[in-house]
N, C-alpha and C positions, 0 to 999 in steps of 0.2 A: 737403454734409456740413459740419457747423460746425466750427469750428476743436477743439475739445474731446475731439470724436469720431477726429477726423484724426489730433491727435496723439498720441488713444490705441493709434492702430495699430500694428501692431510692437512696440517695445521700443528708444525714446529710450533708455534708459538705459544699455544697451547701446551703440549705437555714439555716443553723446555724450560719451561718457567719454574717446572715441577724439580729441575734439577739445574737449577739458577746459581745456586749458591757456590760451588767451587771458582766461578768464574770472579765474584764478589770475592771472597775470600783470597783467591791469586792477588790481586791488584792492591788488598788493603793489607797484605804482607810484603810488597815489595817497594821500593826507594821508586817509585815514579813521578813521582812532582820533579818536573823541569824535563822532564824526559819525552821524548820522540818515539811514540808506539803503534806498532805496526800491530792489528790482532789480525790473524787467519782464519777464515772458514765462523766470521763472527756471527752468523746467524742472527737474530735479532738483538745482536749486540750491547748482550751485559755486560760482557768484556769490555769491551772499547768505551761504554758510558760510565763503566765503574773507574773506568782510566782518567777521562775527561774530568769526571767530578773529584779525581784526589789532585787533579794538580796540575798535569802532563801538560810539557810546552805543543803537540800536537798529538793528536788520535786518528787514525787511518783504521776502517773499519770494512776489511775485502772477504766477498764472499760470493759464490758463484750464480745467486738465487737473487733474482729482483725482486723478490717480493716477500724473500726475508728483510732487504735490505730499507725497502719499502717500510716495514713494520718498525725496524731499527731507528729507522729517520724521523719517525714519530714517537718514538718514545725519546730518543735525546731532546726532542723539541719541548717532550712534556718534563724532562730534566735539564733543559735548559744549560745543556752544554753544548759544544761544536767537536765534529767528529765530524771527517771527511769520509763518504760510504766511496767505494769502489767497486763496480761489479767485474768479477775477474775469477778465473780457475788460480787457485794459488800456488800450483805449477808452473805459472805464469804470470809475477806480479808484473803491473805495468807502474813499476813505481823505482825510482832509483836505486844502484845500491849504494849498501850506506845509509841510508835513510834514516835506520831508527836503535835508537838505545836500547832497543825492549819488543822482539816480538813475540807476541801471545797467540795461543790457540788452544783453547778448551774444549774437548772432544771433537777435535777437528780435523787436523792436517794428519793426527796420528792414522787416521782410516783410510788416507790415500793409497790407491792401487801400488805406487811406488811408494813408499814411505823415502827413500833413498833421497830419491829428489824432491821431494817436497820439504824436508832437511837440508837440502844445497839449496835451495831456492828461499828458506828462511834465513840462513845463513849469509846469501848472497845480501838481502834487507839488510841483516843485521850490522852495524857498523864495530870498527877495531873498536875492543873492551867492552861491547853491548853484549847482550844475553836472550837468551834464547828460552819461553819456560812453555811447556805444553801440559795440557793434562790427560789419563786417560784413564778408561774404564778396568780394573782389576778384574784378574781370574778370582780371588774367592769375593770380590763384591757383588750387589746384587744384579746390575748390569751383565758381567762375568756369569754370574748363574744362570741368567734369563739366559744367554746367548748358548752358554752349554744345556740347558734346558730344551732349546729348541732344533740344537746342530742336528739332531737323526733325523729332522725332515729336510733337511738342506745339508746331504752327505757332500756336495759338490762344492763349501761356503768355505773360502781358506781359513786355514788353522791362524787367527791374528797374534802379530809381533808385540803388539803392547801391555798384553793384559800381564804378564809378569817382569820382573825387574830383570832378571836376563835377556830377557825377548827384548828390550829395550836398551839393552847393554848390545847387544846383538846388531843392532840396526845403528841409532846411533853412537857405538863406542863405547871403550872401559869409563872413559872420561865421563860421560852422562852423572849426572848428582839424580840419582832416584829414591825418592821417599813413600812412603804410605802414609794417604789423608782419608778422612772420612767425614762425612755431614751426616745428617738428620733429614729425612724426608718425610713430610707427613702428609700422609692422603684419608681421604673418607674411610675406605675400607680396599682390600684388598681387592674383589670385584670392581668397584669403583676404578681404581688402578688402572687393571686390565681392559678397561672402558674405555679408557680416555687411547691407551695406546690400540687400542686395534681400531680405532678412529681418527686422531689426531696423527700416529709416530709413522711414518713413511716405511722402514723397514717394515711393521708389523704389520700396517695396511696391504703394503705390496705382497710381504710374506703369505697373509693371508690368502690374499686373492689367487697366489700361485699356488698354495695347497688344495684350496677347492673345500671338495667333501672331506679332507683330513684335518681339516682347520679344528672343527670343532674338539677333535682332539689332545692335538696342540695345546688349544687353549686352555684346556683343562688341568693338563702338565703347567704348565705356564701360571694359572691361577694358582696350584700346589705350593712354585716355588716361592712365590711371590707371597702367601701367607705363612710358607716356614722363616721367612728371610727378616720379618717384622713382631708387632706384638700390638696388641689393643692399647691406647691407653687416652683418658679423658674424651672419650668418646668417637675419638678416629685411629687413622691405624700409622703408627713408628716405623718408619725402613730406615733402619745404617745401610749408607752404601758405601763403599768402599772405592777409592779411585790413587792413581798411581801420578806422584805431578814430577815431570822429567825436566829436569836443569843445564841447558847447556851454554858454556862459554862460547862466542861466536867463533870462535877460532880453533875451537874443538872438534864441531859439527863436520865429519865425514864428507869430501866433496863428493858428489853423485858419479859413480864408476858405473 
């Protein structure tokens, strides 16, 4: 299945919204007003609209899915800023290099089959003295637990480079600035949760339908970690999740060997 296809399944929009806020929180910690930003793999583009609304002399917002980008174009209309959408594999920008001060990618470009080169090809965007900032889902976050939650039914699912602060040193370089952030997610209940994604999240959708009869299983483990990881409070349910945000100088960034 190509990535296009993939993640038109379900309904990103829906539970992405659920984990909105790193991408809000990147753009309102960084010097972006007057700046030229490139976001990667923007999916319905809170990046790129949270860029648009602090300031940014242009917003370029590439993602592989027309009908994420689709949804995207409708929400900068309903925030009324301008953002340029591009439909494109981000291994492949059709956009100069040089181009931008600042490109962003919020649980995006880090899941590329090559990470390598989707790192040169951000790089190659990136212009002398511009930066480079991604974000990604941590081994002890909840994200990190689901995925180790569910690895014994997908023994064949590579071991991913991002979730620890080496594995990211590892890929792209000593130089990398990596930090640990976290937010606040609040959902109905725990069940509710596991709702939305075995409906809405493409991985879990698909996952599911490739286990079959073991699903129901799954889910149950999956349900477990998902209410040890949280806690009841004012009548829905608290998950910290934990995410790793990777800083690189453009000139840093590893050319693609």
């Amino acid at each position: 299945m190509d990535p296009a296809e993939f993640w038109a399944t379900g309904d990103y929009a829906v539970v992405g919204d659920l984990w909105a806020q790193p991408g809000r929180d990147l753009v309102a910690s960084l010097p972006v007003q007057g700046q030229d930003v490139v976001d990667l793999a923007t999916g319905t583009g809170v990046t790129a609209i949270a860029a648009a609304a602090h300031g940014a002399r242009s917003v370029v917002g590439v993602d592989v899915t027309p009908s994420l980008l689709r949804e995207a174009a409708r929400r900068a209309g309903q925030a009324r800023v301008e953002v340029t959408w591009v439909t494109a594999d981000f291994l492949a920008v059709p956009l100069p290099s040089g181009c931008a001060d600042l490109v962003t990618s919020t649980f995006g470009v880090v899941f590329a089959a090559d990470p390598r080169a989707a790192l040169a090809e951000a790089r190659r965007l990136a212009r002398p003295g511009g930066r480079i900032v991604l974000t990604s889902w941590s081994a002890t976050g909840l994200f990190g637990r689901i995925r180790q939650t569910l690895a014994p039914f997908f023994p064949e699912a590579p071991e991913p480079w991002h979730e620890t602060m080496a594995g990211v040193h590892a890929v792209a370089g000593p130089d990398a600035q990596v930090t640990e952030e976290s937010f606040v997610m609040t959902v109905e209940s725990p069940e509710w949760f596991v709702s939305r994604l075995e409906r809405h999240s493409a991985p879990v959708v698909l996952g599911a339908a490739r286990l079959g009869a073991t699903w129901p299983q799954a889910r149950e483990r999956l349900l477990a970690t998902v209410r040890d990881a949280g806690e009841p409070a004012d009548g829905a349910f608290r998950l910290p999740v934990g995410y790793l945000r990777t800083t690189l100088d453009a000139t840093t960034v590893r050319p693609h060997a």
